[in-house]
N, C-alpha and C positions, 0 to 999 in steps of 0.2 A: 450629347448627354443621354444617358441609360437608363430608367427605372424602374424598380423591383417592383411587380404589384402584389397584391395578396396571395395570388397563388403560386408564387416563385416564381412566372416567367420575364422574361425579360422586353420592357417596352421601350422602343424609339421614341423619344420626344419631338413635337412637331417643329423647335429649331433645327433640328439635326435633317429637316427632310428639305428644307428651304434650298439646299442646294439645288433640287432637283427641278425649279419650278425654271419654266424656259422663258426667255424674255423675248418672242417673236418678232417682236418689232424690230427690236435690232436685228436679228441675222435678216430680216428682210431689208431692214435698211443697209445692210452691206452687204447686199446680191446674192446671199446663201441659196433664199425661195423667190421665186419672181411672181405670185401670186401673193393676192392679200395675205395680210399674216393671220397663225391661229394662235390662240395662247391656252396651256393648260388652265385649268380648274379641279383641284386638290379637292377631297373632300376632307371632313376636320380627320381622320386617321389617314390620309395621305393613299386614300384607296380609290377603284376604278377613278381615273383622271376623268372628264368631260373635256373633250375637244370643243374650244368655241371660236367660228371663224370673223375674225374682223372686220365688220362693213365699211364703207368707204363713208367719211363726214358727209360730203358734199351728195353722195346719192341718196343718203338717209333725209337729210334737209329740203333737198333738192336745187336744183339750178336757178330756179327762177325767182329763190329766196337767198341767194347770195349776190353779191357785191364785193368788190376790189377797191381797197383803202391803201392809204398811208400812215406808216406806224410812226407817231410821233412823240410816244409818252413811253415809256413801261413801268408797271410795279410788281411786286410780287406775286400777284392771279390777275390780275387784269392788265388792260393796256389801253391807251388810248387812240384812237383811229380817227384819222381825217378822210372821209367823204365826197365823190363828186359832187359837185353841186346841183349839177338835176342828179338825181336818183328817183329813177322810175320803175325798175327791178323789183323792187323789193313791195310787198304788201302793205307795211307798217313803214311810211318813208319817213326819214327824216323829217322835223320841223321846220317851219320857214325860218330863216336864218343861223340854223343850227349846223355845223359843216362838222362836227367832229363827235366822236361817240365813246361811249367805253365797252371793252370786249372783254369776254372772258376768255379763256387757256380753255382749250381740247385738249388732255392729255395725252390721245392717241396723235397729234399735229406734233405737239413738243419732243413726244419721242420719236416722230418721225425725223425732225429736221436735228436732236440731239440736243438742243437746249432750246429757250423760250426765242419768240420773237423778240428784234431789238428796233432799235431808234433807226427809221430808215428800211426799213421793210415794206415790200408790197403784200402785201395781204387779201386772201380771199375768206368776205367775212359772212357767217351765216343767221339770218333771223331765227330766231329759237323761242322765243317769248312775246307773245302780243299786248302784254300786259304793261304799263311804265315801268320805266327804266326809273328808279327813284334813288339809287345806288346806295343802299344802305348794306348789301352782302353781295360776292361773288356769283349768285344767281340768280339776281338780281335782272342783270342786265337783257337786254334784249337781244346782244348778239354775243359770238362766239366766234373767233377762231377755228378755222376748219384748213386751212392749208396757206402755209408761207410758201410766194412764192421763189425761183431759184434767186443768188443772189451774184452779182457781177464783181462784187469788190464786200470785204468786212476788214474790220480793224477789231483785233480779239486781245483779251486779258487773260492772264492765270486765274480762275475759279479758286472759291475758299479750299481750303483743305480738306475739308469735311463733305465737301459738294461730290456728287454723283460725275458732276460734268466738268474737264477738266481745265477747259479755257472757257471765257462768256467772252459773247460780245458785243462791243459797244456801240458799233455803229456800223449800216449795211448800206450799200449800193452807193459810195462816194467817188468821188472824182476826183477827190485831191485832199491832203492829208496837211492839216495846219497846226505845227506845234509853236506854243508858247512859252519864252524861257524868258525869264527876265535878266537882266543886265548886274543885279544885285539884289540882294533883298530877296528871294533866296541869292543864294552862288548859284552858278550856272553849274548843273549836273551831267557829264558830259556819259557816262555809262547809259543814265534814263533817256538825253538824246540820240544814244547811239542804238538801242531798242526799237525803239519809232521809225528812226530812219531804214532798218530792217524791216521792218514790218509792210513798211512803204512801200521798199522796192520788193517785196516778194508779191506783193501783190501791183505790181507793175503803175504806181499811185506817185504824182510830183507829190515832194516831200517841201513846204513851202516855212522857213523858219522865221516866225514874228520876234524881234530882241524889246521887251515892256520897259518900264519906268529909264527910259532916254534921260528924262530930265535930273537924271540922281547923277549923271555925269557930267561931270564939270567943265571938260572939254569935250563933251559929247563921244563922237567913235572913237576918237583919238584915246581915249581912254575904257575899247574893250581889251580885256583879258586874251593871254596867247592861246587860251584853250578855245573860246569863243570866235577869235578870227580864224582859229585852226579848222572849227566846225565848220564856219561860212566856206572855205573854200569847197566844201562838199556836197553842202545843202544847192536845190535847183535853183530856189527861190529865198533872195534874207530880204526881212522889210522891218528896219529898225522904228520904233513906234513910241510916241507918249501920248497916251490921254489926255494930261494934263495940259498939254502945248497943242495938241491934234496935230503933228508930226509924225506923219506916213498912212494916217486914216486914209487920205484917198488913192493912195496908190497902193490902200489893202484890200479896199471895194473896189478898186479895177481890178483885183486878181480873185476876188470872191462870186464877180457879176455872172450869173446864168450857170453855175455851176453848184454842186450838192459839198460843200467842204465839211471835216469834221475837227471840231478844235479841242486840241486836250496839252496838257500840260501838268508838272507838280502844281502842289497847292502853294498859293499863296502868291505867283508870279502874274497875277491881274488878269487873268482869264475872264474872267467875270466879269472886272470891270469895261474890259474893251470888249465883249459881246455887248455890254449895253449900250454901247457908245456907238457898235454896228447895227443893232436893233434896239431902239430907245423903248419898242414895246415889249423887251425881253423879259424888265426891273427885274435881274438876278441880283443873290443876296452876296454883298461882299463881305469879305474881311481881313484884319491886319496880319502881319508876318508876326511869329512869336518869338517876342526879344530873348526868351530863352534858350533856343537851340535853332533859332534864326529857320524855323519850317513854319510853313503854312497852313491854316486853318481850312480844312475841308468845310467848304459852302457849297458849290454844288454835287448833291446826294445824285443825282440820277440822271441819265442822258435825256437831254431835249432837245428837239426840232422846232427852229424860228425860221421866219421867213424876210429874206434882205430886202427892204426898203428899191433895191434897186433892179431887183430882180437876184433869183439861187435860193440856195436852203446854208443854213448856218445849223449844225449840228454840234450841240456841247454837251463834253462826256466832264464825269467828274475826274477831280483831280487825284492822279493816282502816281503810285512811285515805283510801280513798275509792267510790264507787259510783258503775254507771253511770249514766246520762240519754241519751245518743248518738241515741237513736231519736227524742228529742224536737227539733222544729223548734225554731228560737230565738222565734218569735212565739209560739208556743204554753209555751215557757218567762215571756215576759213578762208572758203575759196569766195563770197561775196562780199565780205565785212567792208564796207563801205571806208575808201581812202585806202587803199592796202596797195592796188594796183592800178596805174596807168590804164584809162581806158575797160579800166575791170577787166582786163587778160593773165587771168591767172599761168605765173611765170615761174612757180617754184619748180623743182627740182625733179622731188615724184608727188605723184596727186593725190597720195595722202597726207599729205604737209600741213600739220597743224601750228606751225609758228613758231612750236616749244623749244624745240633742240635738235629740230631734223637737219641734216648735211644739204648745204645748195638750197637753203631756203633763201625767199628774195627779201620776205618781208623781215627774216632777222638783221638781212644785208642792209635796208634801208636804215635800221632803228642802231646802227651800228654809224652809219654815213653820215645819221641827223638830217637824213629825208622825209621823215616818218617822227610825228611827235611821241614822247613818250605816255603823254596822256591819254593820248588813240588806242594805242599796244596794251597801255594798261585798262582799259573799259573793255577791249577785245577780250582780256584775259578774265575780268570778273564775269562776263557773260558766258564765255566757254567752260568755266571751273561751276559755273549755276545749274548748269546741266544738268550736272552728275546728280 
């Protein structure tokens, strides 16, 4: 936008200069510069810039005032962090029998790593404030965020529409990936478990399937659904379960003992109720299926970190109705779509073979044979058409 001033010349408005402003962090964080980053500074007419270069969190603070947590909480600026139990590091330690703390966001951390820390993050946390910590504002706090460290595994969502960052995620450094689908009450959604189970194997994660409210069936398995037996032949791990009866609790704490799992599922299919039945110190809020269009009532708002009675971490993310995939090509989606191939040895014809209409495809051969259900081909097909 242009504007005329009094003496007829013609002035740039400072929207119009916003292009120019450089975002350092990024191209440093994608190996443009391999030194710290520097970022301009505009003056209000968009004249002599001021180069200013970016100090490092952790040297500014210094060493001997940081300490490495466990991210157990998040909310929108702060987070909550669990604490060794000696903690000697630090000047201002910890209280006796206090193990967990609340941090704030570095903004230079969050744009380093591209979005905020999540549930299950190691963290390197910095003292900043010698004053209490009384938590009534974000600056409150006495520590801060200064560097997440790398992570070995995440489980990621599509980000709002509106958001800068285009996946979040819900949970870091797990071992194994536990989805919950109930038997009825919702129906079993075979596209939302077909997401998961990608998600799982791209990140090299046992995909372990819990089937909820057992007891709604009359003859019990005898009476799951063809789409539901069709999953189980794929899934690594099924462990059909009721609260109600405690039928398969302990053969779900033998598969949760000593290991970091992450539990998510739609709403409404009792997520919540059997984390509290795995951790009785969880009390998550439940609630009913809606007799109206038969979906679930979102209860849990944000991911948490509990700790199993038996030994592991129980990680619960909220209930959500879909995850992302965005970063995967559509050829690289048809060539792993979980069920398609024998042994996953991709067999079609040429190896751009998207399923559609290609000549010598194997997988239109199976759905043609009735080797291949049509409810698999068709969740294949909504997630490849989601892309676009």
């Amino acid at each position: 936008m242009r504007d005329d001033d009094e003496y007829g010349e013609i002035r740039t408005s400072r929207r119009a200069h916003r292009s120019r402003r450089i975002d350092a962090l990024r191209e440093w964080h994608s190996g443009v510069v391999d030194e710290l980053p520097t970022k301009e500074r505009f003056s209000r007419e968009f004249k002599k810039a001021k180069i200013k270069q970016l100090k490092n969190p952790v040297a500014n603070i210094g060493e001997e005032n940081c300490v490495e947590g466990l991210v157990v909480e998040v909310h929108r600026r702060t987070c909550e962090v669990r604490l060794p139990s000696a903690e000697s590091s630090l000047r201002c330690p910890v209280g006796a029998g206090e193990s967990t703390v609340t941090a704030m966001y570095r903004a230079t951390t969050s744009k380093q790593l591209g979005e905020f820390p999540a549930v299950g993050d190691k963290v390197l946390l910095g003292l900043v404030n010698d004053g209490e910590d009384d938590g009534t504002g974000v600056g409150s706090q006495k520590y801060c965020v200064v560097r997440v460290q790398p992570r070995k595994s995440e489980l990621k969502r599509p980000g709002p529409r509106d958001s800068f960052y285009k996946q979040q995620t819900l949970a870091a450094n797990i071992d194994q990936v536990v989805i919950v689908a109930s038997v009825t009450q919702p129906e079993f959604n075979y596209g939302f478990m077909d997401r998961f189970l990608l998600a799982a194997n791209l990140n090299s994660l046992p995909f372990i399937l819990v089937l909820t409210k057992m007891d709604l069936l009359e003859h019990g398995e005898e009476d799951l659904s063809a789409d539901i037996r069709d999953f189980m032949s794929i899934a690594d791990k099924v462990i059909p379960v009721s609260v109600k009866s405690g039928k398969g609790l302990d053969e779900l704490r033998a598969e949760l003992q000593g290991k970091s799992s992450v539990f998510s599922g739609m709403s409404g299919v009792g997520k919540s109720t059997l984390v509290n039945a795995l951790v009785p110190s969880a009390s998550l809020a439940t609630g009913e299926v809606r007799e109206k269009d038969g979906k679930g009532r979102h209860t849990t708002i944000s991911s948490s970190l509990f700790d199993l009675p038996e030994g592991g971490i129980v990680i619960d993310t909220p209930g959500i109705r879909s995850i992302g995939l965005m970063d995967m090509e559509p050829e690289t989606l048809a060539k792993i779509f979980p069920g398609f191939f024998d042994s996953d040895l991709f067999t079609c014809k040429f190896s751009n073979c998207l399923h559609v209409k290609e000549t010598g495809c194997a997988v239109l051969k199976a759905l043609d044979e009735g080797t291949l259900s049509r409810a698999r081909y068709r969740s294949y097909l909504r997630i490849l058409n989601s892309r676009d």
